[in-house]
N, C-alpha and C positions, 0 to 999 in steps of 0.2 A: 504494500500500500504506500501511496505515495501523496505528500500533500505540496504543495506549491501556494504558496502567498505571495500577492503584488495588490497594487494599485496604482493610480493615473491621476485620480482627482483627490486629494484627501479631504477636502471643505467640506466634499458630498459623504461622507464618513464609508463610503462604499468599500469593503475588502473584497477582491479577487481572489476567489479558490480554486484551485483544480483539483480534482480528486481521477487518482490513476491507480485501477487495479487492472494487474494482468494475471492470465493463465483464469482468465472468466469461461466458467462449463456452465450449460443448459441456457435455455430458448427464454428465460428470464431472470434478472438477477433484483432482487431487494436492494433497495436505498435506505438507511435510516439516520437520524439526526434528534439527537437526547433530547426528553421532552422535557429533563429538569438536572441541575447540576449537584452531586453529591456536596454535603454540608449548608445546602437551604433545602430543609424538606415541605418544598410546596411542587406545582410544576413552574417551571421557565418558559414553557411552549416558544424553543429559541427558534422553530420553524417560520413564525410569523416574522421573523428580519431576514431572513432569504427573500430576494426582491426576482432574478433571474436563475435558468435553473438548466442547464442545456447537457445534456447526453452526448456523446457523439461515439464513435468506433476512432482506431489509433489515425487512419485518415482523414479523420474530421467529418466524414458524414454523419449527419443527426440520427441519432433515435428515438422513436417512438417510446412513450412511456403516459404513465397515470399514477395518481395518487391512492392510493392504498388508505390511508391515515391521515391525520392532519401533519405529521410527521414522517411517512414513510411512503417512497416510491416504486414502482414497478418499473424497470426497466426492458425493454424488450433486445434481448441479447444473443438472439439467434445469428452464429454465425460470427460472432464478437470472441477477440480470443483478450484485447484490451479493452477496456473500457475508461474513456474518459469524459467526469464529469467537471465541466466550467459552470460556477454561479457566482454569487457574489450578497454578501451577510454585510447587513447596516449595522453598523458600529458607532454607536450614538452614545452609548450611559456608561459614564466613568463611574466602579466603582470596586470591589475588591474581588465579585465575581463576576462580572463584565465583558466585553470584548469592546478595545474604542480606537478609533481612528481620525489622525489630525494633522496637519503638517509638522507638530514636531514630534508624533510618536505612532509607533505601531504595538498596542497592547492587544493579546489573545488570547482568551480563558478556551483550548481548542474545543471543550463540553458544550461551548454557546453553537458552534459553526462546523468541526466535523464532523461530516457523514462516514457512515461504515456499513461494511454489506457484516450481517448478524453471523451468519456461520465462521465469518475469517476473522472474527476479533480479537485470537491470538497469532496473529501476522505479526511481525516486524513493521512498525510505521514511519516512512521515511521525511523528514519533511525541509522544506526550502524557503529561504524568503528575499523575494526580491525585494532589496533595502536600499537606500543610499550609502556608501561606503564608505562613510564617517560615524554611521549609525552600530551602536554595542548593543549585543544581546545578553539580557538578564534573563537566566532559564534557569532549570534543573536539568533540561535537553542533555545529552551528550551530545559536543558539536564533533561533525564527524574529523576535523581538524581542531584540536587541543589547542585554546587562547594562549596567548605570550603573557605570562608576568612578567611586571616592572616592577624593580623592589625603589620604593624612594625612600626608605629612613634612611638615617646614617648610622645606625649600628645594626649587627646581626638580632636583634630585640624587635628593633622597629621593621626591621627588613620584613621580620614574619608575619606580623601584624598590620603593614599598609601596603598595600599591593594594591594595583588596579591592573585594569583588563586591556588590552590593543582591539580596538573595532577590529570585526571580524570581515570585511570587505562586504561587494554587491552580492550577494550569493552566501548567504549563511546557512548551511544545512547541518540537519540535527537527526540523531531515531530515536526511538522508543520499541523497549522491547515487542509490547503490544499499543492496542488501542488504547484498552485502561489506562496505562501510563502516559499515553498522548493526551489522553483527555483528563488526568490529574497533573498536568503540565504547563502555565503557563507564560506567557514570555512576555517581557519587553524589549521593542527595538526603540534606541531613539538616539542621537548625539552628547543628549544631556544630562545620560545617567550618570549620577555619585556610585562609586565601589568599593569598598575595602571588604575585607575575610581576614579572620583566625582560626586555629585549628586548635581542636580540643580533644582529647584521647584519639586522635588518626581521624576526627569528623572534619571535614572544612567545613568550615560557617559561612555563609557571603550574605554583604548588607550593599542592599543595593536603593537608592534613592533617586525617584525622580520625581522631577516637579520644582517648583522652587523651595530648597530648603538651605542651608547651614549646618549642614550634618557637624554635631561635635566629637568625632572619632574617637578622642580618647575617651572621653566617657561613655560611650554606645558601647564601645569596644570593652571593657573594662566590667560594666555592669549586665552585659548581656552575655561575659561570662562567668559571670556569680552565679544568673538564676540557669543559666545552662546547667554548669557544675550540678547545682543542684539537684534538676532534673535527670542527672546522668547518674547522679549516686542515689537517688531513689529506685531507678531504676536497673540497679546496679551495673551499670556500665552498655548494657543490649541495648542497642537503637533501633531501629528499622530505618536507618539509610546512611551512607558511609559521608554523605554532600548534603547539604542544607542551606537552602537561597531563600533569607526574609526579600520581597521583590515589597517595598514603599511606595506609593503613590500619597506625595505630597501634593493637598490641596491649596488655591488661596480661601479656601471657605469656611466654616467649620463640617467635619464630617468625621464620622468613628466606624468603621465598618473591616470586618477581616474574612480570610476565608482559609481553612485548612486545606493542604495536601502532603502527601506524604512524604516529599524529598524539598517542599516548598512552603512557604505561604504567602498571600498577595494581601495588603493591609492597606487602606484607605483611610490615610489623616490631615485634619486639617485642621484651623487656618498654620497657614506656615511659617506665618509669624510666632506662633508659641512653640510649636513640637520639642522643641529642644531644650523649653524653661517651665518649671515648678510643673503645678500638675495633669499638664499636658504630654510631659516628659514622661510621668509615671505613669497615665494613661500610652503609653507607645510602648513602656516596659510591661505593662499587664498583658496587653491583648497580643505582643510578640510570643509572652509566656503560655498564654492561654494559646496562640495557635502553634506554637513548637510541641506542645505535650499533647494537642490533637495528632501529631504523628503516629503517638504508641496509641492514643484513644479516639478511637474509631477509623482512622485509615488502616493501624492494623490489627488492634482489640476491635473488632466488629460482629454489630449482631447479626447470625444466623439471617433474618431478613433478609440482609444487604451484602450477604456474599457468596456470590458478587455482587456487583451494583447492577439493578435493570434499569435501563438506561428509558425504558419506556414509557415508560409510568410509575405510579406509586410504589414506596417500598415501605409498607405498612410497619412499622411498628412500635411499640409501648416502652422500649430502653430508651426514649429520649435524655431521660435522668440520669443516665450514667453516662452517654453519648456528650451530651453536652452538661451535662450539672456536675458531675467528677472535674469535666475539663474547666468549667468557672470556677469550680472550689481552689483548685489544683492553681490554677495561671494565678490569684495572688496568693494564696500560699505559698509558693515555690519564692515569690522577692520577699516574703516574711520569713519564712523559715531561712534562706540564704543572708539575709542581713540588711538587705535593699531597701524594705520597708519597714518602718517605724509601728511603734505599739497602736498611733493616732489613725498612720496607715490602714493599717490590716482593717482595726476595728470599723474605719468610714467604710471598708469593700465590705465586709461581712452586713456591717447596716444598713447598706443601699440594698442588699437580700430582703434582709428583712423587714424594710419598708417598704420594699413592693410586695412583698407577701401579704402585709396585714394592711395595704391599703388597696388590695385585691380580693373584692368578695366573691369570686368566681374558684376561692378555695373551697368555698361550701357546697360549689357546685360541677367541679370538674376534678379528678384526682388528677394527677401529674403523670400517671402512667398514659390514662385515657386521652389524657390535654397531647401526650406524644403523637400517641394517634391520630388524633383531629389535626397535629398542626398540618396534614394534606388539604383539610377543608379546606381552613382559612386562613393558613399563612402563617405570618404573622403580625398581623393586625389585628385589633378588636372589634371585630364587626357586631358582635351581641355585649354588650356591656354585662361584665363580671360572670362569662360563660365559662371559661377555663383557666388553667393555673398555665406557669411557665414552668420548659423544661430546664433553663435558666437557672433561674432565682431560685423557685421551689425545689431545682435539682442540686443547686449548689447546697440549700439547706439541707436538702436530702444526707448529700456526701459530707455535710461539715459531719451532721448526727452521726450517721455510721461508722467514720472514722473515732470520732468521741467514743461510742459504743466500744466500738470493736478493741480501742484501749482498756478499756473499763476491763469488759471483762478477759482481758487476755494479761492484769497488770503489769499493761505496756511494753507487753510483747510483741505485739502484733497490730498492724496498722491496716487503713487502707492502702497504703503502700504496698502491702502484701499481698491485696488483693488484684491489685493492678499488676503486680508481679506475674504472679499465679494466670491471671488471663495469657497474659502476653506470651509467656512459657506454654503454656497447658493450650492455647487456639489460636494468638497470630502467630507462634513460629512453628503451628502445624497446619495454618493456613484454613484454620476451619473456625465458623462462626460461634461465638456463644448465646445462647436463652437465656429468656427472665428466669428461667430457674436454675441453671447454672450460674447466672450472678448470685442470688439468692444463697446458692448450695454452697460457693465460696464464700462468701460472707460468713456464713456461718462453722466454716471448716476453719477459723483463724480465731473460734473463741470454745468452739465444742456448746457455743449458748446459742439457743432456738430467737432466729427473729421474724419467728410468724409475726407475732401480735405489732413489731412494730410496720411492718413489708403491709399486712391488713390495713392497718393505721391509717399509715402516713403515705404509702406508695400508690395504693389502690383502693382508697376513698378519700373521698372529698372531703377536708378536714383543717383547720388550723392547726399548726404544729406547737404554739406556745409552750403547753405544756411541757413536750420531750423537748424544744429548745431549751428551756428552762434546765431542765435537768440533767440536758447531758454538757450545760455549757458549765456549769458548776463544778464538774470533774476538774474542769482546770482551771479554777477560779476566776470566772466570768460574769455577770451579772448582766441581768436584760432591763434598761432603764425606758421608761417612758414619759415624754413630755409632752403638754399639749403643743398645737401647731402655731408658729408663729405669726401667722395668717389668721387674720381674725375672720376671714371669709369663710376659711378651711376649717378653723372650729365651730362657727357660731350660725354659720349658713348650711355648711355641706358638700362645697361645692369644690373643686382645684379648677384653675387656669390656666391657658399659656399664655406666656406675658412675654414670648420672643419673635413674636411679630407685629405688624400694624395692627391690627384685629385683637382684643379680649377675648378667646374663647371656652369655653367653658368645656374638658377635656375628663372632667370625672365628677360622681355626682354619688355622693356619700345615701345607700340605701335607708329609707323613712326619715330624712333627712327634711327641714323646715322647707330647703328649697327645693327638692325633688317635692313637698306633696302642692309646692305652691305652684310646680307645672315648669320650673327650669328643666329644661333639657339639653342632651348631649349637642355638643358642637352650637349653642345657640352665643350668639355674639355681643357681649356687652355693650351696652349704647352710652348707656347714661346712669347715674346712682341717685337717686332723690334732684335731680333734676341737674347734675355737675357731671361733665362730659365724662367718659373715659377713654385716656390712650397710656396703654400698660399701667393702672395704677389703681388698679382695684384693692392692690394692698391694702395702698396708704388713704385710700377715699374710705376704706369699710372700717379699717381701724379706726378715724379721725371721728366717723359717724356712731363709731360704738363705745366711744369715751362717754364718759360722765358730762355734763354741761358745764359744774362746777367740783370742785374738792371737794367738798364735803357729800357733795351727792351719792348716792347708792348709784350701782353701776346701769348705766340706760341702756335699754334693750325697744328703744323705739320704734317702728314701723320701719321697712327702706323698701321704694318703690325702684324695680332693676325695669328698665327697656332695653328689650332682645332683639336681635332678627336670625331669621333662620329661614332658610330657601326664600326668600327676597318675600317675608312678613314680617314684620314690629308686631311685638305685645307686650302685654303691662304687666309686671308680675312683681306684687305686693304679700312681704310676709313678716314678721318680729323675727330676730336673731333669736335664737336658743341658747338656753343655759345650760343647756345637755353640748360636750364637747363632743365634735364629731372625729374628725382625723384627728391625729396624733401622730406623733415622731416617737420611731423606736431606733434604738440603739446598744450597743452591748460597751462595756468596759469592765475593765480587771477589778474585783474587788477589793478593798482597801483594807480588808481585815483575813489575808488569805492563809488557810490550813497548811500543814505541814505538808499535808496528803497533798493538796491543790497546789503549792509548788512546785512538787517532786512530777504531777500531772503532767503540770503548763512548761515544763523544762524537757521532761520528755518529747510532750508535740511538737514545740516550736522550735527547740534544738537555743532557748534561751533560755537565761536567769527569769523569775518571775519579777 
């Protein structure tokens, strides 16, 4: 199989494909092109940016063909011993699983745009791209000519550590074993890529930045091998790939978005004025972490569902929470536990869980295993307000608890570390998928103690976890605080907003809440508060209206009349704040009066003094 890349116009965002299979037998051959890309489990249906779409035999006469699918072609290949297809995929939306084209860059997630005939998907895939020859490619590809390092430090130190790449000329061509790895592969071409690599127990590393940034090398360099290290002696040394390419797309806007694969990952940040200062900087070190240790979790710990990957459609299933909720716990863990993050740190990543947990009522009515399942419905957006839980947040808490657990009773023997081990060992390095009940079965192999009751619980019903947070955060001397919101809307109305654009809108709506029975609704747009405009400042308008008149007054709880609009209507919607608090802010910190036991606990986990 052969792929070929060009273009002619880039403004028109059009990529040029050729797609060349030879030694084609029988009187018709299948076409197909992935209807979603592993690591968003929704569909992509990338068939709708193929604009042209042309058949032909090796002397270019056309063939005949039909649609089979929204995604799949019939080719009629009688008498065909090559087959070459020309079309050409709109390359429009930057973002970390994307495919985009521009004058100054050629990016290609190859899952959006290559087609494969289904019986050869273990071919060798060869691929080419016609570039400008000043233009570097950032891959995991093996280019079938080996790039030149240049060493620029000036000692044998810096020599290892700052190297860049020599553009690889007009004609950069690359293989992949198979398809799979084509399409867990992908690239950017462009002039203006930043590069430097280090190497860590025999693994290259490459950071590769494009866009405009100011990479700070020594420090990229430095701290993204702490939390490496880390991740390397948790996992005691086995990797699942010998080369590892972070590929940056620095934005000028703001954006956060990442995507895993398994010799890669493509990360979307922005604005690019901060990436490199306070906590923007640690925002680049989390989600690096969190997609480096999707390598071992789920490209090659993977569930039974998804192994392989059907590239066709749906890959149902309920391990979202260990898919993705291990890997959130894990990505700030790993700069906690390595030394990266601060006590303030951790606790704000763990908090941000747990506030969208308990200001998500869709805990009471979607478990986290089921919410995995659904995310093929609907994404992930919230089309039904407080319908289901995240595999996220809910899954991070999931993994914080079981790891607590699994110390508890094993005194601290035995972590989720070991159960992540145990996968990796026992099914991706025998290449076979694990089940919900092979998770389950390991979990419980690492304490000899039964976790029906909490797998019942917590994994497969709909339920607030307070309780077992509470309990299992107390092992290692934790405490779960709550304050009301500092939002006087959010406590005394019901309501939260977004307040980062022109528009007031109104984004959640606290259930039997004053202003959900007075008839606010989702997405309706603030106008005005008691007759005083609003532009972002329903804060400071709700709090100002819910003070007292005078000092000595008891606290006023007056009337406020909000004007909305919503699908191009105004209404008038009048209600009294409430004295019942609605939202709240939760958050976890170390307790100030901590047990001998709960030292010895939190020294353990953290691999710190308490």
């Amino acid at each position: 199989m052969k792929y070929i890349f060009s273009y002619s116009e880039p403004q028109k965002h059009l990529i040029d494909i050729e797609f060349i299979a030879e030694n084609i037998n029988g009187d018709e051959t299948t076409i197909q092109l992935p209807a979603w890309r592993p690591g968003r489990y929704e569909l992509g249906n990338f068939a709708k940016n193929v604009k042209q779409f042309f058949p032909q035999d090796k002397k270019g006469n056309p063939l005949t063909f039909h649609k089979a699918t929204k995604d799949c072609w019939k080719i009629n290949t009688k008498n065909v011993s090559t087959l070459h297809i020309k079309y050409n995929y709109y390359a429009v939306e930057l973002n970390a699983g994307s495919s985009f084209l521009d004058d100054k860059q050629l990016y290609v997630n190859p899952v959006n745009c290559c087609v494969y005939i289904p019986e050869r998907m273990n071919e060798a895939c060869e691929v080419e791209l016609k570039i400008p020859n000043n233009y570097i490619v950032a891959t995991s590809l093996k280019p079938d000519t080996p790039p030149i390092p240049i060493a620029i430090g000036t000692s044998p130190q810096e020599s290892t550590f700052m190297r860049k790449t020599l553009p690889f000329g007009e004609r950069w061509r690359g293989v992949a074993s198979n398809y799979h790895e084509l399409a867990d592969s992908p690239f950017i071409a462009s002039p203006t890529i930043q590069h430097n690599l280090f190497v860590m127990d025999g693994v290259e590393f490459n950071l590769w930045f494009q866009g405009e940034c100011k990479p700070n090398w020594s420090k990229l360099i430095n701290d993204f091998f702490i939390f490496i290290n880390e991740q390397f002696v948790t996992m005691k040394g086995v990797t699942p790939t010998n080369e590892y390419h972070f590929l940056f797309h620095i934005l000028p806007y703001r954006f956060y978005h990442g995507v895993e694969h398994l010799s890669s990952t493509v990360i979307a940040l922005g604005p690019s004025y901060e990436v490199m200062r306070g906590d923007s900087f640690l925002e680049l070190l989390s989600i690096s972490s969190h997609e480096l240790f999707h390598a071992w979790n789920i490209k090659a710990i993977r569930p039974a569902e998804m192994h392989p990957y059907d590239y066709t459609k749906e890959n149902y299933s309920r391990l979202g929470f260990v898919c993705e909720g291990v890997t959130t716990y894990y990505g700030d863990f790993f700069l906690y536990r390595s030394g990266i993050y601060s006590d303030f740190e951790v606790n704000r990543a763990l908090s941000k869980h747990l506030q969208n947990h308990f200001d998500n009522f869709g805990r009471y009515n979607l478990s986290v295993a089921d919410s995995s399942f659904d995310s093929w419905l609907d994404g992930y957006t919230e089309i039904v307000p407080h319908r289901k839980t995240s595999i996220y947040s809910e899954g991070c808490l999931i993994a914080f608890m079981t790891d607590l657990m699994i110390r508890k009773y094993s005194n601290n023997e035995r972590s989720l570390d070991d159960v992540m081990l145990h996968l990796y060992n026992e099914f991706a390095k025998k290449e076979k998928g694990y089940t919900e009940v092979d998770y389950k079965t390991t979990v419980e192999q690492m304490t000899g103690h039964s976790f029906d009751e909490f797998f019942r619980n917590y994994v497969y019903k709909a339920n607030s976890y307070e309780n077992a947070l509470i309990e299992c955060i107390e092992y290692v001397g934790f405490q779960l605080h709550t304050s009301f919101s500092k939002k006087y809307h959010e406590r005394h109305y019901g309501i939260k907003v977004s307040e980062t654009t022109p528009a007031t809108k109104v984004i959640a709506i606290y259930p039997n809440s004053v202003a959900e029975k007075a008839g606010i609704q989702l997405n309706d747009e603030i106008i005005s508060i008691n007759g005083y405009q609003i532009k972002n400042n329903l804060t400071e308008w709700s709090k100002y209206l819910g003070q007292p008149a005078f000092a000595n007054a008891s606290e006023d709880k007056s009337e406020v009349t909000l004007i909305v609009n919503n699908t191009g209507k105004t209404r008038i919607i009048t209600f009294t704040p409430s004295s019942e608090d609605y939202y709240k802010t939760y958050f976890i910190q170390k307790t100030s009066t901590p047990t001998e036991a709960q030292k010895k606990n939190f020294n353990a986990w953290s691999k710190r003094k308490f």
